[in-house]
Each structure stands twice: as structure tokens, then as C-alpha cells.
C-alpha positions as CSV (number, residue, x, y, z in Angstrom):
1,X,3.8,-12.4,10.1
2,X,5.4,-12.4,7.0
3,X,3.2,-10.9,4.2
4,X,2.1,-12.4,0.6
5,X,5.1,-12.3,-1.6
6,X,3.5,-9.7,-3.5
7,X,3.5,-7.6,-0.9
8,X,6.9,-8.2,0.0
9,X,8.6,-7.6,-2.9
10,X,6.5,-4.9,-3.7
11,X,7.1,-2.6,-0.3
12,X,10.5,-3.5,-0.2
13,X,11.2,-2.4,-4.0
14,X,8.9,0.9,-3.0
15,X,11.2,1.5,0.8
16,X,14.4,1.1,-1.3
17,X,13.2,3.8,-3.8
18,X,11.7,6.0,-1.3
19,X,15.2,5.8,0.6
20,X,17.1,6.5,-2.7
21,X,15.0,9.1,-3.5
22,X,15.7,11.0,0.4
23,X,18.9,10.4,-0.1
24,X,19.3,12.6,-3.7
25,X,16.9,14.8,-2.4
26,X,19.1,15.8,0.6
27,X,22.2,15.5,-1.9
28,X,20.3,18.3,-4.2
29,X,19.4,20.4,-1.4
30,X,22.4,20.9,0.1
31,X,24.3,21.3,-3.3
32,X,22.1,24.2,-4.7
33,X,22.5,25.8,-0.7
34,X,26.5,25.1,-1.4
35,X,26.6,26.7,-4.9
36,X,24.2,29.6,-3.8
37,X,26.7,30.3,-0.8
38,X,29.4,29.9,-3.1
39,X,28.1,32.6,-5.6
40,X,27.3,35.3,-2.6
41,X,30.3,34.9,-1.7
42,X,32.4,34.9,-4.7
43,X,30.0,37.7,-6.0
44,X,30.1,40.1,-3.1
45,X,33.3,39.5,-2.2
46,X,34.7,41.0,-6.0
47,X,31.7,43.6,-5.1
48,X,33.1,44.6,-2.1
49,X,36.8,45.4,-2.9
50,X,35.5,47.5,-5.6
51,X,33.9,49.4,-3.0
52,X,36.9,48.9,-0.9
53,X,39.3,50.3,-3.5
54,X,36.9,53.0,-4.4
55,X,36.2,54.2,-0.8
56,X,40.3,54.7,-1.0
57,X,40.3,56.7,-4.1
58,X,37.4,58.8,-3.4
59,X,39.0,59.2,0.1
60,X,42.6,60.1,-1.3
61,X,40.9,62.6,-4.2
62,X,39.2,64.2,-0.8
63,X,41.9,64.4,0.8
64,X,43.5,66.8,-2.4
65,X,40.3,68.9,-2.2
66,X,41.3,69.3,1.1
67,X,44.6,70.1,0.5
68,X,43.8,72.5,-2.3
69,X,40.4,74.7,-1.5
70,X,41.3,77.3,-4.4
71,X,40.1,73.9,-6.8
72,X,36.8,74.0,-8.0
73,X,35.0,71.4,-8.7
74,X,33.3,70.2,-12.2
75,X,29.8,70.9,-12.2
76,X,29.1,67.7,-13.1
77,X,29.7,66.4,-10.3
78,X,26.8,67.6,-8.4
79,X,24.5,66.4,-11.3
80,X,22.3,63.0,-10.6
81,X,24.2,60.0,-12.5
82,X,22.8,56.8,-13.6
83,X,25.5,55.0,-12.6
84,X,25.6,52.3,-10.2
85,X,28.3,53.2,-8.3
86,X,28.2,56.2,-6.1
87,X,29.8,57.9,-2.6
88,X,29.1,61.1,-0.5
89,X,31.5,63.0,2.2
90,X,30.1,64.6,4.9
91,X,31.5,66.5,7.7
92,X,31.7,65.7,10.9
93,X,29.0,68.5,11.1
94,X,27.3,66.3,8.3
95,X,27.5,68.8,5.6
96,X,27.9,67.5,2.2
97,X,31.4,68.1,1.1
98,X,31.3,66.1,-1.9
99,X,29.3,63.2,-3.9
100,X,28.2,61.2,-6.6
101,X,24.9,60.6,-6.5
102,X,22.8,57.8,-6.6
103,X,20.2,57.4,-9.0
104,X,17.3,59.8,-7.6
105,X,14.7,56.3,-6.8
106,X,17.8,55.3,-4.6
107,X,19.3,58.0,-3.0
108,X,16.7,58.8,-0.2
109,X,17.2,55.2,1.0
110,X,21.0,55.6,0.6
111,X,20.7,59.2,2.7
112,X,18.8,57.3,5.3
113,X,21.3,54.6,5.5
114,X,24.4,57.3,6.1
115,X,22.4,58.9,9.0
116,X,21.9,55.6,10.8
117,X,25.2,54.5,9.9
118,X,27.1,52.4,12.5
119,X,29.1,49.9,11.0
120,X,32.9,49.4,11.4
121,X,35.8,51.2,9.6
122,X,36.3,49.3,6.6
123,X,33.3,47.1,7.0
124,X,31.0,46.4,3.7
125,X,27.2,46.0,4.7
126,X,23.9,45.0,2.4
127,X,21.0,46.6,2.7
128,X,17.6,45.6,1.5
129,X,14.6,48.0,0.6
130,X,11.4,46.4,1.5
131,X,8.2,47.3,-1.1
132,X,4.5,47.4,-0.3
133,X,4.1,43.6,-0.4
134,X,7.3,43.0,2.1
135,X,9.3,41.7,-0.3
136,X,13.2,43.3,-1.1
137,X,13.2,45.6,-3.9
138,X,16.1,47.2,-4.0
139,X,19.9,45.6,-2.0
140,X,22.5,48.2,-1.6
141,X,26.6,47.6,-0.6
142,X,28.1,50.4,1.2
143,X,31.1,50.8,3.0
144,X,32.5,54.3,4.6
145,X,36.1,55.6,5.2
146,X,37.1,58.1,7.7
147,X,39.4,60.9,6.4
148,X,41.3,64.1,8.4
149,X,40.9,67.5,7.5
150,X,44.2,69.7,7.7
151,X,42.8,71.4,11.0
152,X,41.7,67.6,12.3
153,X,38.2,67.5,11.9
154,X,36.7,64.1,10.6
155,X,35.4,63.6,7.5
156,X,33.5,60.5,6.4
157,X,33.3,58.6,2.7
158,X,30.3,56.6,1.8
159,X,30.6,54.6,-1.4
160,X,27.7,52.3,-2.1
161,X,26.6,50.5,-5.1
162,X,22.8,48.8,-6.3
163,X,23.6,45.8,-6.5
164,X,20.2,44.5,-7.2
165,X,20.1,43.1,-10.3
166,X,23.4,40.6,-9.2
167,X,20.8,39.6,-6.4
168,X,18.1,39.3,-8.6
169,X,20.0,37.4,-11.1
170,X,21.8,35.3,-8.5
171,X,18.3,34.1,-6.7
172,X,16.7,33.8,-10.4
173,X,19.7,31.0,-10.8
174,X,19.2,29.2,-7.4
175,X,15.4,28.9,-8.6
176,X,16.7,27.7,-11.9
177,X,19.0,25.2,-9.8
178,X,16.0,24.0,-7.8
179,X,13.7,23.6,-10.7
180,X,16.3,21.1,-12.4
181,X,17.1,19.7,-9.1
182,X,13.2,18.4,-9.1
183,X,13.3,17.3,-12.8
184,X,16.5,15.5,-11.7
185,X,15.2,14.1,-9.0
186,X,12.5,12.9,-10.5
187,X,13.7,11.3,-13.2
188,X,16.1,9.7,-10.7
189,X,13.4,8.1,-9.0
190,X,11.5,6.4,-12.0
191,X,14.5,5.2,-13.0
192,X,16.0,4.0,-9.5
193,X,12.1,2.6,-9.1
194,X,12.4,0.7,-12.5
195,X,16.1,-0.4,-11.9
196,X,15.3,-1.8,-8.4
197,X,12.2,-3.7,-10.0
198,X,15.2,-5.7,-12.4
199,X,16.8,-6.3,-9.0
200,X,14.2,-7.8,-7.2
201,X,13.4,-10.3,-10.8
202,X,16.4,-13.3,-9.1
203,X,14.8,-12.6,-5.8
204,X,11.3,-13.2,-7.5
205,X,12.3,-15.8,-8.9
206,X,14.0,-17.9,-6.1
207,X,11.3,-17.4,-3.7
208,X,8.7,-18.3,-6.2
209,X,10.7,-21.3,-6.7
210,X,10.9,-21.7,-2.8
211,X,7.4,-21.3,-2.4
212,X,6.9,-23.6,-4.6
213,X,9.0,-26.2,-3.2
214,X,7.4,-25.6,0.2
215,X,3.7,-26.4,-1.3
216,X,5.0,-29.3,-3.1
217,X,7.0,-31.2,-0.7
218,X,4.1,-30.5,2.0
219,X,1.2,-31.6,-0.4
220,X,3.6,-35.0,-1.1
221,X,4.5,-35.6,2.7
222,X,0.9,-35.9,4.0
223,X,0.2,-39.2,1.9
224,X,3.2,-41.2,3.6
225,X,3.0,-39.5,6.5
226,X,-1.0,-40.3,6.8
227,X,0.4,-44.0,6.0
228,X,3.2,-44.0,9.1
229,X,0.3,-43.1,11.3
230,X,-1.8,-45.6,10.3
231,X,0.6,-48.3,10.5
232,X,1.3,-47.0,14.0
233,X,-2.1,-47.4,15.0
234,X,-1.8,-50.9,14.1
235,X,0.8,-51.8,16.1
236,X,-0.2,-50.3,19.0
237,X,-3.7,-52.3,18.5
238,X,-1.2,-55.4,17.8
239,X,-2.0,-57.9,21.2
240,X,1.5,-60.0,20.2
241,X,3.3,-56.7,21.0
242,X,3.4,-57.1,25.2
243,X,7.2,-55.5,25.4
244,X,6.4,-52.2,27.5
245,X,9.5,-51.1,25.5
246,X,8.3,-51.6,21.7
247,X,4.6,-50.0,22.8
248,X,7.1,-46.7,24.0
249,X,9.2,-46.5,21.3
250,X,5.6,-47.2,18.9
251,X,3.7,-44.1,21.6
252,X,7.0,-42.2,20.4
253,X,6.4,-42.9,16.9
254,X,3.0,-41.7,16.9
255,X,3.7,-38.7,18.7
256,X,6.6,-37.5,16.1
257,X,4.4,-38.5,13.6
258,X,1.1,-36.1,14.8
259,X,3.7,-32.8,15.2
260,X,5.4,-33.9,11.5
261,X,1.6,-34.2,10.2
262,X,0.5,-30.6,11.6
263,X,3.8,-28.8,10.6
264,X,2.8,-30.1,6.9
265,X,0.0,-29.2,7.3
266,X,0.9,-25.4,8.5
267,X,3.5,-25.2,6.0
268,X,1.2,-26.1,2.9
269,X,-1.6,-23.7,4.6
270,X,1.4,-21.2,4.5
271,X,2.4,-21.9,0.4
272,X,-0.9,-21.4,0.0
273,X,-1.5,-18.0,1.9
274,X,1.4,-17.0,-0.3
275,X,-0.4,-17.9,-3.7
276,X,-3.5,-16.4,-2.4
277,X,-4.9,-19.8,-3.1
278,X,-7.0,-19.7,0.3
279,X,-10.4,-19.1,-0.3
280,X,-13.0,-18.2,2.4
281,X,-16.6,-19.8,2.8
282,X,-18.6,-17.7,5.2
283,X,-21.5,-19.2,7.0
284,X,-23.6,-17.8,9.7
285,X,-22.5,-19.3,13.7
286,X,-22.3,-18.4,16.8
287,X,-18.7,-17.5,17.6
288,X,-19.4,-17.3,21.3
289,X,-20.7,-21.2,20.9
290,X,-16.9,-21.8,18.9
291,X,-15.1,-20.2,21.4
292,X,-17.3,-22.3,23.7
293,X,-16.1,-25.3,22.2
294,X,-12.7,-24.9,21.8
295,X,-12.0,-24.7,25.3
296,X,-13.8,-27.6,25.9
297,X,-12.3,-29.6,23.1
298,X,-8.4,-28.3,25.2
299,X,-9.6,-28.9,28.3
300,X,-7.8,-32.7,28.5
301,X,-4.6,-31.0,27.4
302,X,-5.3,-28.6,30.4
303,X,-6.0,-30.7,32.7
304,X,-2.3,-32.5,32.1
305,X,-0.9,-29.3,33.4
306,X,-3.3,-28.7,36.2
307,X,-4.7,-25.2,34.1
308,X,-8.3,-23.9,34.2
309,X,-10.0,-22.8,31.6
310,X,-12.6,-20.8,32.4
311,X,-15.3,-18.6,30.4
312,X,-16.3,-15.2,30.9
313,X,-19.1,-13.3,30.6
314,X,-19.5,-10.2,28.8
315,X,-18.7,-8.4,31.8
316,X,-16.1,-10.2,32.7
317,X,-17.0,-12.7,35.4
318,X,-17.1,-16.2,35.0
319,X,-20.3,-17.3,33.4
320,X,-22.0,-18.1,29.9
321,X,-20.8,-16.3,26.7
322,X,-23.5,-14.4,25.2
323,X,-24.4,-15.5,21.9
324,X,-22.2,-13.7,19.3
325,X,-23.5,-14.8,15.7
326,X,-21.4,-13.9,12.6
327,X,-21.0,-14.7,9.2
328,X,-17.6,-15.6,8.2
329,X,-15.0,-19.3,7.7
330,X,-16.2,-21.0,10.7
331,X,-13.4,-24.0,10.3
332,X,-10.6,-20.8,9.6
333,X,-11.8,-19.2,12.8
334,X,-12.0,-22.7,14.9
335,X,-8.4,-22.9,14.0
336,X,-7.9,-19.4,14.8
337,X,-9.6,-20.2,18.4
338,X,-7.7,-23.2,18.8
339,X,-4.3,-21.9,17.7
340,X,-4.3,-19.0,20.2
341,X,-5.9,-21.4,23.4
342,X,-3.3,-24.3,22.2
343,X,-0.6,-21.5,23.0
344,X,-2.1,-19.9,26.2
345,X,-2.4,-23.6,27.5
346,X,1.2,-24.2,26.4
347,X,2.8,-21.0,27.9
348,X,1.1,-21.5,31.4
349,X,2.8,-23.0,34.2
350,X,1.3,-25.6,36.7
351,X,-1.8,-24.1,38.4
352,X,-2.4,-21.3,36.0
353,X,-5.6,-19.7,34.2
354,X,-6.7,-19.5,30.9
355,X,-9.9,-17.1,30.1
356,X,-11.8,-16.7,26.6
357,X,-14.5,-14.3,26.3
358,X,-15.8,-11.0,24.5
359,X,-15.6,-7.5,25.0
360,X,-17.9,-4.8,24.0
361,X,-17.0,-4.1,20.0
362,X,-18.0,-1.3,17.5
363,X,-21.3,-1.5,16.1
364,X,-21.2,-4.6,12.6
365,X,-17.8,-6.2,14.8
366,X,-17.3,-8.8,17.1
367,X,-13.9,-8.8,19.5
368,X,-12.9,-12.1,21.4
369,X,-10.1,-12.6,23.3
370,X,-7.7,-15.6,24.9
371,X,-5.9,-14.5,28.1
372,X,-3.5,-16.8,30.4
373,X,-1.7,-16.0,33.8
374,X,1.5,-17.6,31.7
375,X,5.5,-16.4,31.2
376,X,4.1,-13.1,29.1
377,X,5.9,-11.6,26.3
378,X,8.8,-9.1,26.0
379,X,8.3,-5.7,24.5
380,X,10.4,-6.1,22.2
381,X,9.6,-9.4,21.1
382,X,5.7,-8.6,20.9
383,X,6.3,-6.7,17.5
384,X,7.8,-10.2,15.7
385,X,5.5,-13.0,17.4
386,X,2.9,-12.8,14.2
387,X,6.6,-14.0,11.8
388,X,6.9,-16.6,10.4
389,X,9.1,-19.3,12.6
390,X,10.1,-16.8,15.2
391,X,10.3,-18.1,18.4
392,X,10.6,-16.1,21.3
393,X,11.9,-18.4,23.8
394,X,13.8,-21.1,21.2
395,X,14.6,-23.8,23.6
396,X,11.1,-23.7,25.5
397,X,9.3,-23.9,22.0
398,X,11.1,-26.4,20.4
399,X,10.4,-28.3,23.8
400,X,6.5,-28.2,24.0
401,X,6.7,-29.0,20.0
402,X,6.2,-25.5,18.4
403,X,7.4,-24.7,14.8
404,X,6.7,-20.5,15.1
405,X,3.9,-20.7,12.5
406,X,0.6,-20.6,14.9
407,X,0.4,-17.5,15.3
408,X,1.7,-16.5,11.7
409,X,-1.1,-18.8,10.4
410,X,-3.7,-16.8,13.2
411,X,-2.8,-13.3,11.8
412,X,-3.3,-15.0,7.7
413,X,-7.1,-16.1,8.8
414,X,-7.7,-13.0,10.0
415,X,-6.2,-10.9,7.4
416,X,-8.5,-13.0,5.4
417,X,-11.6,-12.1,7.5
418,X,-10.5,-7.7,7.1
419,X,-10.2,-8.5,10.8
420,X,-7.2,-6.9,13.4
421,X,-5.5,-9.3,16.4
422,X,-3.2,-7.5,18.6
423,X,-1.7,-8.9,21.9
424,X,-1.4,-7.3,25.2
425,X,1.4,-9.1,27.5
426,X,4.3,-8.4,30.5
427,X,6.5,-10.8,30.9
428,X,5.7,-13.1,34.5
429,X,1.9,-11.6,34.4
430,X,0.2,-13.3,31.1
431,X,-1.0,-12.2,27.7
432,X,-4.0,-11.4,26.4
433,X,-4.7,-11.8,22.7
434,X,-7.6,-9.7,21.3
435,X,-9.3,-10.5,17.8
436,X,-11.6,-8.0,16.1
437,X,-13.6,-9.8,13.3
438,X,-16.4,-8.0,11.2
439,X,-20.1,-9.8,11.8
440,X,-20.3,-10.3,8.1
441,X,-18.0,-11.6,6.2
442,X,-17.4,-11.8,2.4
443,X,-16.0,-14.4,0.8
């Protein structure tokens, strides 16, 4: 069923912003994950032939030490340095032959790093010092480069550098990134949000002016409609008409006449449903008597097609209804009852079944139901039988005289009521509507 054109308008404006809205945020996400890539890479990269092309100098200036062992080396070499950069040559005995250390909060973790070492000639590795909370304090890049000594024995370099601050400052600029990304985003919504509100004013507009038209043109049609009927009558009370033909073609008349009178009369209730014009006057009955009736009051049009309609008990069998009182629209729900056995009587073949009755319901509700033994309903056609003018079977509804708004009209009375109706069906074994309605109804 189609909803109130406030509703609408207003879910499709907030779907449309909602799908906007994803779409930007998946945008943002992956460009702050492109530019963070982008900037490791680029960063380390420049980071790592430094190391590269320092691993080859300290490697070549080890390789004159080893060429030369009557140089000595500065003192100041073996003294702690602040800097970031530093390297170590060991041995293949793993005797220090030669460094510059690391800073001395680093250089335990760096010494632990060279005796697990495993990478690959040439390869440059990060490493990440947890602290007490699990969190990475401290990233280190180090590479190492495998020297010979004049006799053949191996020698390894091991440059490294902290590079923890460029990590630090590189994830304080992703959460910089991230942070505008929101504030972007969310100014992108309230503006896509009021943007798609001007967008939907023509729309507004031309189905208010629809609407309109609808509830005027119906409210106008009933008056010469009600006076083709009448005139109708007449003739067919007319004794001087005795051609078999003219009381046909008058029969006819009348017949077109009735389904033009209740589609008016459907479409205006519709107009109004839109302009939340319909108002509700609860009074206390008995629905099981209603139901009761209704069937009773179809019964002739069953009988036409050979269909019984029978009544069930509250456990199911055949048998009297128990009383059921409520307080709610009793002519809204009549035409509920009516619409849903008019369509169980109209969707059963020859010889069928039709059974109205109540089920056990949660305490301050009542739950009816209509069931048939008709042609059933598709699955995927049970989801749109409550919209407006949709037609399952087109050819088959325009032939027993539906319009598609019976049911549409069922779901707005009890919408109305705060009520639910759902509809269990497979096709060649029936359907079974079910309507929940609460006892008491306000109006």
C-alpha cells in the first residue's frame, strides 16, 4: 500500500540522503587509506635508500679498516650518539668490529633485533617496540650488508634508523585526515539533506495537485453517477420496456454503473487517506458478530459460484464465533471484513471454501482471519498486493471487476486502527489473511 504523501516524500528524501551520505563515506574512507598508503610508501621508501646507501658506505669504509689494521679509529666513534642514524659490524663470530650507536633507550632493542636477524641481503624491515599498555612506542628501519674479510670470513653491517617520530607524525595526519573527513561528511549530508528537500518541492507539488484532482473529480462523479443509477432503476421498473434486449443492455448499464460508483467511491476514500482527512469513531461491538455478518451478507455472491462459507470456532472447527467485543470504527472494519471476503469469494474456483474466524491473540488484541482454498499468491507478488492498483493476475482482475485498491484501502483502515494485517498464501493451495486489531481503540 502506498503510504500518506508525507510519508512518501519524507522516507524517500531521507533513503536518498542516507544513500548519498554511504556513498561519500565509502569515498572518504578509502581516500584517507589511499593517501596513508601513499605517504608510507613515499616516506619509507626515501627512508630506506638512505639506509640502503648508508649500509654501502659504512660497508666500503669497513672494508678499508679491513684493508688497513695499523688505522686506528677516532674515539669518538665508540661514544653513544644522539643521532638517528646508526650501524654495527660484527663478525661472523659476532664480535663488534665497529659501530655507531644508537641512542642508549634504543640500542638494547636494536642489539636484540641483530641477534634474531633473518631478513634478506639488501632487505629493509620495520620494527615496532611494544610499551606496557601494548601499544608501539618506538619503529625502527634496519637493513644489513654482508662484507669479506681479506682471509674470507664474513662480516655483517647493520644500519638502522628511529624512525618514530615520521610514524608518529604520519598516523597524527591520517587522524587529522579522518577528523576532516567526518566534518566533511557531515556537512555534506545537511546539505545533500536540504538540497534533496528543494528537489522533492515540483514533486510536492504535482502530487498534491494530483491528489487533489483525484478527491475532486471523485467527490463530483458520485452526484451524476448516483443519478445514472437511478434512472436505470427506472427503466428497468418501466412495464412498456418488454424487449429482452433493451432490459440486457439496461442490466448492463446498471452493472457498469455499481463498479464506476464503488471505484469513486475507493478513490475519494483514497484522496482522503492521503490528506489524513479520515477520522475514526470507535464504538464498542462484537467483531465476532461483524465477521458473522459479513459472510452472511456474501453468501448470495457465493452461492453463484458454488463456494461455502463457513465459520470457525476458536479452535478451528466449524461452529459459532465466540464473542469478540472491541472498541474501534465498526463501519471501517465492516468494510475491512467485507473487502477481504469479497476477494476470497472472488479468487475461488467452483466448489471452493472460504473460512473466517479468530485465533488466539495477545492479551488487549483481537486477531481474525479470512482464508479460501483459491489460486494463492506468489512470493514475490505477496510483498506488493497492499499497493495501490497492483494487480497480480491483470487480465483475471480486470475480469471479475477489480480496480487494485481493496486491499490498499484494507491496510489504510487498519493502519488507522494501530492494527497489523499480513497474508499467508501458495499459489494453487489458498491464502489466508490475518488482521490484528487492538480491543480499544482511540479515535
Amino acid at each position: 500500500m502506498a503510504a500518506n504523501f508525507t510519508n512518501i516524500f519524507g522516507q524517500g528524501r531521507r533513503r536518498l540522503t542516507l544513500f548519498y551520505s554511504a556513498i561519500m563515506a565509502v569515498f572518504l574512507v578509502l581516500l584517507i587509506f589511499v593517501v596513508h598508503k601513499t605517504m608510507e610508501w613515499s616516506i619509507t621508501s626515501e627512508q630506506a635508500r638512505e639506509l640502503m646507501d648508508t649500509a654501502s658506505n659504512v660497508a666500503e669504509g669497513q672494508i678499508y679498516l679491513n684493508q688497513h689494521p695499523d688505522i686506528s679509529l677516532d674515539d669518538a666513534t665508540y661514544k653513544s650518539t644522539n643521532d638517528r642514524l646508526f650501524f654495527y659490524v660484527f663478525d661472523q663470530h659476532g664480535r663488534l668490529l665497529n659501530f655507531a650507536r644508537a641512542s642508549f633507550r634504543l640500542e638494547p632493542f636494536v642489539l636484540d633485533l641483530v641477534s634474531k636477524w633473518d631478513g634478506q641481503e639488501g632487505e629493509v624491515s620495520v620494527f615496532g617496540r611494544k610499551g606496557e599498555g601494548g601499544q608501539i612506542m618506538t619503529r625502527v628501519m634496519m637493513t644489513a650488508k654482508t662484507i669479506r674479510d681479506e682471509d674470507g670470513s664474513l662480516q655483517t653491517v647493520y644500519v638502522g634508523k628511529d624512525v618514530t617520530a615520521m610514524y608518529n607524525g604520519m598516523q597524527k595526519s591520517t587522524y587529522a585526515m579522518g577528523v576532516l573527513g567526518v566534518v566533511a561528511l557531515i556537512f555534506a549530508t545537511v546539505f545533500g539533506h536540504i538540497l534533496s528537500g528543494r528537489a522533492m518541492v515540483p514533486l510536492k507539488e504535482a502530487y498534491e495537485k494530483q491528489r487533489q484532482f483525484a478527491a475532486d473529480a471523485s467527490h463530483e462523479l458520485r452526484t451524476p453517477l448516483a443519478v445514472v443509477m437511478a434512472s436505470a432503476d427506472l427503466l428497468e421498473n418501466d412495464p412498456s420496456i418488454t424487449s429482452p434486449f433493451l432490459k440486457q443492455v439496461i442490466e448492463d448499464v446498471r452493472d457498469e454503473v455499481k463498479k464506476m460508483t464503488k471505484l469513486v467511491s475507493d478513490l475519494l476514500l483514497v484522496a482522503r487517506s492521503d490528506n489524513k482527512a479520515l477520522k475514526l469513531k470507535p464504538t464498542k461491538f462484537d467483531a465476532a458478530e461483524l465477521l458473522g455478518q459479513t459472510a452472511r451478507v456474501m453468501q448470495p455472491l457465493a452461492e453463484k459460484k458454488h463456494i461455502t462459507i463457513a465459520t470457525a470456532a476458536d479452535d478451528g472447527k466449524d461452529g459459532d464465533m465466540t464473542k469478540h467485543e472491541i472498541q474501534a470504527d465498526e463501519q471501517k472494519i465492516k468494510q475491512l471484513m467485507l473487502i477481504l471476503v469479497d476477494n476470497a469469494v472472488k479468487y475461488t474456483p467452483e466448489g471452493g471454501r472460504v473460512t473466517v474466524g479468530f485465533e488466539k491473540a495477545p492479551q488487549g488484541r483481537v486477531r481474525f482471519y479470512v482464508q479460501d482454498t483459491g489460486i494463492g499468491i506468489a512470493e514475490e507478488d505477496q510483498q506488493r498486493i497492499f499497493d495501490r492498483f497492483y494487480r497480480v493476475d491483470k487480465a483475471r482482475s480486470r475480469e471479475m471487476g477489480g480496480n487494485g485498491l481493496g486491499l490498499s484501502i484494507a491496510q489504510e483502515i487498519v493502519n488507522l486502527h494501530q492494527g497489523t494485517i499480513t497474508v499467508k498464501s501458495r499459489p494453487g493451495e489458498g491464502t489466508r489473511f490475518i488482521v490484528e486489531l487492538r480491543v480499544k481503540c482511540k479515535g
